[in-house]
C-alpha positions in Angstrom: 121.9 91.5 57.8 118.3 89.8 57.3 119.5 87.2 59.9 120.7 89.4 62.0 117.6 91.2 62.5 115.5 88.1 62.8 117.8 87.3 65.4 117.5 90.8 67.4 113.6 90.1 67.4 113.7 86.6 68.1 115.7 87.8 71.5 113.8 91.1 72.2 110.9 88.7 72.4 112.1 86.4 74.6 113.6 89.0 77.1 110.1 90.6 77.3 108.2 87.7 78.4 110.6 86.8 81.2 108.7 85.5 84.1 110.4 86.7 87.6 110.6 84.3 90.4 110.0 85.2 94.2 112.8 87.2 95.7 113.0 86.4 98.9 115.7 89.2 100.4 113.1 91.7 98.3 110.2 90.2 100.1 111.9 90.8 104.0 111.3 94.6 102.8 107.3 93.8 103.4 107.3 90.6 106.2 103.6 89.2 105.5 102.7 86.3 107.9 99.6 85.8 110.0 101.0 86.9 113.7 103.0 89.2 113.0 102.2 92.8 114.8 103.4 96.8 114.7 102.9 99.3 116.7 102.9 102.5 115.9 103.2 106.0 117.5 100.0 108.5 115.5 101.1 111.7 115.1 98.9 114.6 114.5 99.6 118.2 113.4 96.8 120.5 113.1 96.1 124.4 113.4 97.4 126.6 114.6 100.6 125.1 115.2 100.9 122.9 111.9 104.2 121.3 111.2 106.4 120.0 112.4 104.8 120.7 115.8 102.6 118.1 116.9 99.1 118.8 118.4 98.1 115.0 120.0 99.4 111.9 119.7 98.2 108.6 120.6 100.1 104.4 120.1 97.8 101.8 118.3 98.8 98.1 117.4 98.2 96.7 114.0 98.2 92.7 113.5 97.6 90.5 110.3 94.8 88.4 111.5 94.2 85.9 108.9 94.7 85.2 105.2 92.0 85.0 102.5 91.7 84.5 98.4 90.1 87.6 96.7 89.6 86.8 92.4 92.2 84.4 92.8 94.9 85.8 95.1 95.8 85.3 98.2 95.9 88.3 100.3 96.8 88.8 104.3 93.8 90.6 106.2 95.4 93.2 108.7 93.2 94.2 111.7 92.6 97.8 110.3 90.7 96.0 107.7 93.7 96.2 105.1 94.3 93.3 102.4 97.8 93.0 101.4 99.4 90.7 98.8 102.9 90.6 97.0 102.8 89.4 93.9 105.1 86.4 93.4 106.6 87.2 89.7 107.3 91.3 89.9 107.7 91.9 93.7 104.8 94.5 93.5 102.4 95.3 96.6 98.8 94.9 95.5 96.1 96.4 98.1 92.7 94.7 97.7 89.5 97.3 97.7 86.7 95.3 97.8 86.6 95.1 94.1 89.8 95.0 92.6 93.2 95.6 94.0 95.8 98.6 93.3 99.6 98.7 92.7 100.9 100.2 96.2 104.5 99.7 96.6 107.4 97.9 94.5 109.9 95.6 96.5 112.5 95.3 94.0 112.8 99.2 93.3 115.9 101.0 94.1 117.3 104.6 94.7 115.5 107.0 91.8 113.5 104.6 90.5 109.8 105.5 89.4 107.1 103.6 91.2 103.3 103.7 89.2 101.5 103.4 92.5 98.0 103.2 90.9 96.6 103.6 94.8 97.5 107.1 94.7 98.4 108.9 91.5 102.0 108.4 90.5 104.8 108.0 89.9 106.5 108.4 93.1 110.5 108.3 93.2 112.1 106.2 95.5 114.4 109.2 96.9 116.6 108.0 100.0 118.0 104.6 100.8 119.8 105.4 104.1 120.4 103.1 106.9 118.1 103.8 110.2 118.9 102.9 113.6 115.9 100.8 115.1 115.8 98.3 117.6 120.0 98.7 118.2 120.3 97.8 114.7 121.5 100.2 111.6 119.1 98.7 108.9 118.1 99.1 105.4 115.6 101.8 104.3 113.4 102.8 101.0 111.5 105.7 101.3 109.2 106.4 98.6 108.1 110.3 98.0 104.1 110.7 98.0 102.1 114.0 97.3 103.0 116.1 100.5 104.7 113.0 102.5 106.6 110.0 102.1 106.7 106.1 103.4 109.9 104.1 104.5 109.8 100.4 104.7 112.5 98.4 106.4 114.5 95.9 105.8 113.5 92.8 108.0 110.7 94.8 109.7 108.0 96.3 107.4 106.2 99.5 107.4 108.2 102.1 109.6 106.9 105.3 108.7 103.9 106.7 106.5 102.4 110.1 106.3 102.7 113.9 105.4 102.9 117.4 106.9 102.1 120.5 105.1 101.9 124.1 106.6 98.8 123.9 108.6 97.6 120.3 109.1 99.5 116.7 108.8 99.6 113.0 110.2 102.2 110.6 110.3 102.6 107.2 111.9 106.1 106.3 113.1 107.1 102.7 114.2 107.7 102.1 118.2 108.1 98.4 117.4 106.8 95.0 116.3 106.5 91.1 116.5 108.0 89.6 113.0 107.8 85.5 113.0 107.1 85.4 117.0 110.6 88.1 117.5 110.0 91.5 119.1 112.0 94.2 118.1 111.4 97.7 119.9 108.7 98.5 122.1 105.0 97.9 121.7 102.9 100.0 122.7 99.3 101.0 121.9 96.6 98.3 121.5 94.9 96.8 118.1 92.2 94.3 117.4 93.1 90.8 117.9 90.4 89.4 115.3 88.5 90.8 112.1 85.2 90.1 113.8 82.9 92.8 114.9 81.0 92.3 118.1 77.7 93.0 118.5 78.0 94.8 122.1 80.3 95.9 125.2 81.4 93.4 127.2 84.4 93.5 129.8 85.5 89.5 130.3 87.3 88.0 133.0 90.9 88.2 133.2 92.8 85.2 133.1 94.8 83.6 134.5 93.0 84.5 138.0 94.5 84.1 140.3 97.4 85.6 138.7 101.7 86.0 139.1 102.8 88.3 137.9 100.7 88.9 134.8 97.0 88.7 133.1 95.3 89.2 130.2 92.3 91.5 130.2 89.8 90.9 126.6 87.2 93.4 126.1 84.7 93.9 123.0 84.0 96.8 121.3 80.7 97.3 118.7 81.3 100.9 117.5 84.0 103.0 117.5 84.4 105.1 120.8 86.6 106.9 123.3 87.6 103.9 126.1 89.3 103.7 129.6 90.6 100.9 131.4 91.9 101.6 134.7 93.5 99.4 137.7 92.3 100.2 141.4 93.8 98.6 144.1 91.6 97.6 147.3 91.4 100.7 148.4 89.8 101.9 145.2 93.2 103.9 144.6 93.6 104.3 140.7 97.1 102.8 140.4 97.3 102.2 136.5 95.8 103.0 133.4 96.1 100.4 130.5 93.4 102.2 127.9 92.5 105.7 127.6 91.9 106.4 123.2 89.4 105.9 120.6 89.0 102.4 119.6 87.8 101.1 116.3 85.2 97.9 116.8 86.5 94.8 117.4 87.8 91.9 120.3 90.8 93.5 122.3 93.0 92.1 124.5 95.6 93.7 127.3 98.0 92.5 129.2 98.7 93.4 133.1 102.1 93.4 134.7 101.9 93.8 138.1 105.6 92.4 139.6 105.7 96.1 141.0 102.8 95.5 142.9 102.0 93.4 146.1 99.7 90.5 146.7 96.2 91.1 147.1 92.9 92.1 145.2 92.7 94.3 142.8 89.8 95.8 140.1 89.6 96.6 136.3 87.5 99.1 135.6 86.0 100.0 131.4 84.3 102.8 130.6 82.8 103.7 127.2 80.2 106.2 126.5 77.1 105.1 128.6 79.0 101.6 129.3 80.5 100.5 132.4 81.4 97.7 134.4 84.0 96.4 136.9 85.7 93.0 137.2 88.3 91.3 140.1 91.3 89.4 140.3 94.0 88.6 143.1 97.3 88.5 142.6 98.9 86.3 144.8 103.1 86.2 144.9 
């Protein structure tokens, strides 16, 4: 009986102090890679209508930008100022706060388990594992219950949807689509920061390529966060498209122009923000 016992705590001790290893089908659950981009579509539900009827709604872009170590840990920088890690022996989600990090998320949890999200006061169950039609695929779900809301990551593709709605007020982002390892899967739409850096002033840049066929790229900068419009005029000075028209946080952004609908010729971009202004050219030439 003695032996047995010694035995029994010999082996309780070595199960708890198991190490786990990186689980890479876990891991596709929460793709982290400098590139990769989402868009989402931000719902808003306010008085009086409340939910589920939404009041406004605008599309934003979210990229990870860069990678840096924080006390020891390497952690992906998203351009909404986010810092993300998963933690290579449990599968958790860390989010870095400037000073330590928090427990967000759990990759390896399953239907009705208890996640100790030390973000936001837990635990949270994860409640629904149902396959979801995006992007002409049925794929993989976990949504995890929070105070008022939920969250569903996707198998393959991330973040798909975060947020709560209550009687009177609510907010909820919901995936349009993304760029995981250079392959788009829905539509993006919206616009996000295309670096961390915070410029110092307005300035509209010169599209390029110009001359163009059939596409350009427009970069603009943005010091402070602000309501901005960028419009398309043809020669004529005929608004014929508007690329921009939201609140932007600061940072560099960057738009793209299509304009195989449109004919040869010269045409303007227009910004305006607050008290700023200004025009540039470019020809498109087929």
């Amino acid at each position: 009986m003695k032996k047995k016992l010694i035995l029994f705590f010999i082996s309780s001790m070595f199960v708890s102090n198991i190490n786990y290893s990186w689980d890479s089908t876990a891991a596709k659950f929460y793709p982290l890679a400098v590139g990769n981009s989402w868009s989402y579509k931000h719902i808003i539900y306010s008085p009086p209508l409340g939910c589920p009827t939404p009041t406004s709604q605008y599309n934003f872009i979210v990229t990870i930008i860069s990678d840096t170590v924080r006390n020891g840990h390497r952690y992906f920088k998203f351009s909404n100022g986010r810092l993300l890690r998963i933690d290579s022996t449990t599968m958790n989600v860390y989010q870095y706060n400037g000073v330590s990090e928090c427990k967000t998320d759990s990759l390896l949890a399953r239907k009705n388990d208890l996640i100790y999200n030390t973000c936001f006061s837990g635990p949270y169950p994860i409640f629904d594992t149902s396959l979801i039609l995006f992007a002409g695929q049925n794929r993989r779900t976990k949504t995890m219950a929070l105070i008022g809301g939920s969250r569903t990551l996707m198998y393959e593709i991330g973040l798909y949807r975060d947020g709560y709605c209550e009687i009177q007020t609510g907010a909820m982002d919901e995936l349009n689509g993304c760029i995981i390892n250079g392959i788009q899967y829905g539509v993006m739409l919206g616009i996000g920061p295309i670096s961390g850096s915070v410029p110092d002033k307005f300035k509209l840049y010169q599209n390029y390529p110009n001359p163009f066929n059939p596409s350009t790229s427009i970069k603009f900068d943005v010091p402070k966060k602000t309501n901005l419009k960028l419009v398309i005029y043809d020669v004529l000075s005929r608004e014929i498209e508007t690329l921009v028209d939201e609140q932007l946080n600061p940072g560099e952004y960057e738009v793209r122009w299509n304009a195989e609908n449109y004919p040869s010729g010269m045409y303007f971009y227009s910004i305006e923000a607050g008290d700023f202004s200004k025009t540039g050219k470019m020809v498109l030439i087929k």
